[in-house]
C-alpha positions as CSV (number, residue, x, y, z in Angstrom):
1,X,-3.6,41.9,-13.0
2,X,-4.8,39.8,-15.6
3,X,-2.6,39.8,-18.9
4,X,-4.3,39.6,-22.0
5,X,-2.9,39.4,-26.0
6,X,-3.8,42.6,-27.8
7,X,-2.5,43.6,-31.5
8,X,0.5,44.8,-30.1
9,X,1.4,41.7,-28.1
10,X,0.2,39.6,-31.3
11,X,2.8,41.2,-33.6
12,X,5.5,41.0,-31.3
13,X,4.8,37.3,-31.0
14,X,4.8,37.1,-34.7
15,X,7.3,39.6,-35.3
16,X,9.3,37.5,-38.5
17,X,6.3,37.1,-40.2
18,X,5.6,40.7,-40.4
19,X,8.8,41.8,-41.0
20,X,9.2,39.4,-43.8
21,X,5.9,41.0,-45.3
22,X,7.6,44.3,-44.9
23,X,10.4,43.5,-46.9
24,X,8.7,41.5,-49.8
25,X,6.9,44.7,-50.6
26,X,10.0,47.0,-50.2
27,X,12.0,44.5,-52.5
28,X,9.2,44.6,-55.2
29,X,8.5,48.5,-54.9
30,X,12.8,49.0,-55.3
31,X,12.7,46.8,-58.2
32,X,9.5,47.8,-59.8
33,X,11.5,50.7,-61.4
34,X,14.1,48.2,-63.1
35,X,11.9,45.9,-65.0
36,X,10.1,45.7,-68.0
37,X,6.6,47.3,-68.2
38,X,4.7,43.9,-67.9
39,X,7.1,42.8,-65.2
40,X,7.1,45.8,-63.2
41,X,3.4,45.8,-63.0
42,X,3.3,42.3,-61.4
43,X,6.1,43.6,-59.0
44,X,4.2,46.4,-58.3
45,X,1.0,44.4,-57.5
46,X,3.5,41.6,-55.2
47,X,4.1,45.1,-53.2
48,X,0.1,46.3,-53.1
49,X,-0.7,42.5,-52.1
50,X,1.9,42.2,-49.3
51,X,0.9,45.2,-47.5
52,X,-2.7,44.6,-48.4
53,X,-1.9,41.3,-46.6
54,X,-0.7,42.8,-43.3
55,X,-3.3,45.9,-42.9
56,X,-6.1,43.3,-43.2
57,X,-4.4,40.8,-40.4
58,X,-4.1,43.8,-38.1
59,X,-6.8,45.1,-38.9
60,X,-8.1,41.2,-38.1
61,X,-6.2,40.8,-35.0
62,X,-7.5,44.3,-33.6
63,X,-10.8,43.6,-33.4
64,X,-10.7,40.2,-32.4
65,X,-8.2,40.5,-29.6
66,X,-8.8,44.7,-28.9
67,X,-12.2,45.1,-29.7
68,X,-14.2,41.9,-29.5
69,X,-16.3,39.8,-26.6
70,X,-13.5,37.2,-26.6
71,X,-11.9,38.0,-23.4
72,X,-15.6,38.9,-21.3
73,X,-16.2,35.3,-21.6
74,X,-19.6,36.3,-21.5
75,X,-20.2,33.9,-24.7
76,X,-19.7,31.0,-22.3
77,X,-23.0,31.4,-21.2
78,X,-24.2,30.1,-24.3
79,X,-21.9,27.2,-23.6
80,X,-22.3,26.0,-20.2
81,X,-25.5,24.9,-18.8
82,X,-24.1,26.4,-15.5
83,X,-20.5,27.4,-13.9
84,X,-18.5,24.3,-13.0
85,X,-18.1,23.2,-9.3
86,X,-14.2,22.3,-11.0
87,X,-12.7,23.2,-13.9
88,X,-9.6,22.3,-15.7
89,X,-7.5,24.7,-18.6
90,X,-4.7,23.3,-20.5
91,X,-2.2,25.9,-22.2
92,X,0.0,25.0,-24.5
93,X,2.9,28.0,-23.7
94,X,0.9,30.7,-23.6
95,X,-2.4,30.4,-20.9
96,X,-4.6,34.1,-20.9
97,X,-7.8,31.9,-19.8
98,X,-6.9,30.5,-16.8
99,X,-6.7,33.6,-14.5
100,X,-9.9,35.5,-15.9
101,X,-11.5,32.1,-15.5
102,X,-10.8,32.3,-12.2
103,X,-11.7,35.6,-11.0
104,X,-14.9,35.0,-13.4
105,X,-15.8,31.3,-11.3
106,X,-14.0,32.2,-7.9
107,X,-15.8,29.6,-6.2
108,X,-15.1,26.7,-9.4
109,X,-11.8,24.8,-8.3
110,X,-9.3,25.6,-11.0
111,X,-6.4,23.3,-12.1
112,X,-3.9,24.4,-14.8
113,X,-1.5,22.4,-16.8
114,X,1.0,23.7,-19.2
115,X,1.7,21.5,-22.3
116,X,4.6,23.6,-23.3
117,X,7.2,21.2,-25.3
118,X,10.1,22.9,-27.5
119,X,10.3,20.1,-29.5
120,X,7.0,19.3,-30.3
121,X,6.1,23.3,-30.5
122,X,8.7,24.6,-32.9
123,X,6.6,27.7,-33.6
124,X,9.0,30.6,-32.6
125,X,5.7,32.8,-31.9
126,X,5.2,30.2,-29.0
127,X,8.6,30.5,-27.9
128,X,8.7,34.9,-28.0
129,X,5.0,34.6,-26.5
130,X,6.0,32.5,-23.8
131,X,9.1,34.8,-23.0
132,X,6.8,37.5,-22.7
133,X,3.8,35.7,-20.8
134,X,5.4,33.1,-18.3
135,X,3.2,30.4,-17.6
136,X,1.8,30.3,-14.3
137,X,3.9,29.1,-11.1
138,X,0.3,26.8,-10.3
139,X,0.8,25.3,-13.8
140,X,1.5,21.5,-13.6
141,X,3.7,20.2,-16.5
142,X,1.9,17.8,-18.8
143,X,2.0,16.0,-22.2
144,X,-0.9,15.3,-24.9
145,X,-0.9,12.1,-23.6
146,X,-0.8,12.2,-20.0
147,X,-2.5,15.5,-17.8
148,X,-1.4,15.0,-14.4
149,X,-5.2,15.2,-13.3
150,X,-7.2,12.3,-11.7
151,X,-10.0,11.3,-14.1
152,X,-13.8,13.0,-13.5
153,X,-11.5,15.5,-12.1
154,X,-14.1,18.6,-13.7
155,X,-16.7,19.4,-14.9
156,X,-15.4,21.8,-18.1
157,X,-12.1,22.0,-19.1
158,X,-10.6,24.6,-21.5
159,X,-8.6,24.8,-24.9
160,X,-8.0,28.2,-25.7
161,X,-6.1,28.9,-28.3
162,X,-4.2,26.0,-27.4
163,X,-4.9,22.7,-29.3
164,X,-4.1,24.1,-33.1
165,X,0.1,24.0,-31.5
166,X,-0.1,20.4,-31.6
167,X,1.1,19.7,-34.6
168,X,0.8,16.0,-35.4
169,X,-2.7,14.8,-35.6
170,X,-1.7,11.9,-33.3
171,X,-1.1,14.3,-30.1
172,X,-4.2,15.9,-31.0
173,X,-5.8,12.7,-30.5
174,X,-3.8,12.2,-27.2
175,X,-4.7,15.6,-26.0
176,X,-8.9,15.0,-26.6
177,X,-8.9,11.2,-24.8
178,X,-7.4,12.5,-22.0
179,X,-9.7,15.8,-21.8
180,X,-12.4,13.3,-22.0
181,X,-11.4,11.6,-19.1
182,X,-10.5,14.5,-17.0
183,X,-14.9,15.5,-17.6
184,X,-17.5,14.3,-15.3
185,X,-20.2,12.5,-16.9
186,X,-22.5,15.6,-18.2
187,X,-19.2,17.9,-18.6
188,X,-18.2,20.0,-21.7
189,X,-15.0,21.0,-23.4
190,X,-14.9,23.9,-24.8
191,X,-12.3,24.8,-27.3
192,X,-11.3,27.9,-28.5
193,X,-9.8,28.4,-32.1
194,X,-9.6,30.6,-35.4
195,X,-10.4,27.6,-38.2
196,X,-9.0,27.4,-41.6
197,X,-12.0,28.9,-43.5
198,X,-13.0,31.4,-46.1
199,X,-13.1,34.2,-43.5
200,X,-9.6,33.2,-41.9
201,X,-8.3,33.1,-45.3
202,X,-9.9,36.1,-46.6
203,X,-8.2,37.7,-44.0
204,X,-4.5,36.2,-42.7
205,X,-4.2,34.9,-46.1
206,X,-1.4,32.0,-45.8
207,X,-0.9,32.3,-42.4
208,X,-4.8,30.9,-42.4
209,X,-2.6,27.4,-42.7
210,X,-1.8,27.3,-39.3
211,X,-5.0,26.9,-38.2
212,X,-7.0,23.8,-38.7
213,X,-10.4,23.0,-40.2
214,X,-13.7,22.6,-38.6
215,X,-14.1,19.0,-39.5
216,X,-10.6,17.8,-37.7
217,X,-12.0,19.6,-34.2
218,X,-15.2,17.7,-35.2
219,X,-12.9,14.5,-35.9
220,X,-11.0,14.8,-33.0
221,X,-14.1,15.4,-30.2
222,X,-16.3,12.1,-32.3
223,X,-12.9,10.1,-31.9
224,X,-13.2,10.2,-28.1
225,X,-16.9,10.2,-27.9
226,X,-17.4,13.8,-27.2
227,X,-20.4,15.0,-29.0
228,X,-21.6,18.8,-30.6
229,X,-23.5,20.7,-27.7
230,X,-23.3,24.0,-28.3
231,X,-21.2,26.7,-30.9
232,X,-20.1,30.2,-30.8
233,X,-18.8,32.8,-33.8
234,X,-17.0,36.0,-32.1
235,X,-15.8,38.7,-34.1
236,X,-16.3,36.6,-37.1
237,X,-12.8,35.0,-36.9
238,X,-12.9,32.7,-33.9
239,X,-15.0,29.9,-33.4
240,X,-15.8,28.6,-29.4
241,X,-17.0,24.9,-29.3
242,X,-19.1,23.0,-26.8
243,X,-18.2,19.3,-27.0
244,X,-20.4,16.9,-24.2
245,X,-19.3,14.1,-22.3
246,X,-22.6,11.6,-21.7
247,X,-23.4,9.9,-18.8
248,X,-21.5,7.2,-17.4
């Protein structure tokens, strides 16, 4: 049975985050009555904006985990040229690509390698996600800096919703050089993320800060000599790149 994140797995992952939003509003609404008038308007709208907040990043989450194309991987048509002969995915504590990648390419040679790190992942989402999701018994252990994989080892390899965990811009870096030397010459990386734009924003409000921009996936691919090949929007939130390895 493939395992796959839907709203109700997201909020459990998340949990603090939402009950935090929960009680902002019910401390404003209980005070609202105990301040002046000018003052219990603005309580009254921190309330309204705090669960305005939360409807729209279910609402968000819903449709692009529940409702969307995001896990028919149908889109990777658009991505890949043709399925690989090998592929590689790297999770980062929670891997949900790897196993429909499979069934989808049963023929592709799949390797898996689990970044997971406690101290360089202090998210506590990663930590509950990974309780609930345990990584796969095929997973090899790995660091940004060094995938246990021979180089040329495949001829895609996949960051899904993985990459934006690392933190520090330095084992981003680490984590691109050495996809680009796991790719074949002609291979692609395709990475999967939500980006810290005006429709992330719109809709997660702060928690849009967790994600990272467009131009540092951009950044990080140029920095290792990976170039643009092909994009993908689903649901409007998430945003699935196609970075190219040229020939040798």
């Amino acid at each position: 049975m493939i395992r796959r994140s839907g709203v109700r797995e997201v909020i459990a992952y998340n949990w603090p985050q939402y009950a935090a939003g929960i009680g902002t509003a019910v401390v404003c609404a209980a005070l609202s009555g105990r301040l002046p008038r000018p003052s219990r308007a603005a309580a009254r709208a921190g309330a309204a904006a705090a669960l305005g907040l939360l409807a729209s990043a279910t609402v968000a989450t819903w449709l692009v985990y529940d409702r969307s194309e995001l896990y028919d991987y149908d889109w990777l048509d658009a991505l890949l040229p043709q399925p690989p002969a090998a592929h590689l995915v790297v999770g980062a504590g929670l891997d949900e690509a790897g196993a429909p990648l499979a069934a989808r390419w049963p023929e592709s040679r799949q390797t898996t390698v689990d970044l997971y790190d406690p101290a360089l992942m202090t998210e506590g989402s990663v930590r509950r996600a990974r309780r609930r999701v345990p990584p796969s018994p095929h997973a090899l252990p790995g660091r940004p800096g060094a995938l246990p994989v021979r180089a040329a080892l495949a001829d895609a390899v996949f960051l899904v919703f993985s990459a934006h965990e690392l933190r520090r811009a330095r084992d981003r870096e680490r984590l691109f050089r050495e996809c680009a030397r796991a790719l074949r010459p002609g291979g692609r990386l395709v990475l999967v993320e939500h980006l810290r734009d005006g429709a992330n924003t719109a809709v997660f409000g702060p928690g849009a800060r967790h994600f990272l921009p467009r131009a540092e996936w951009l950044r990080l691919a140029a920095h290792v000599g990976l170039r643009p090949a092909a994009e993908r929007r689903i649901a409007g939130l998430v945003t699935a790149f196609a970075f190219a390895k040229g020939p040798a």
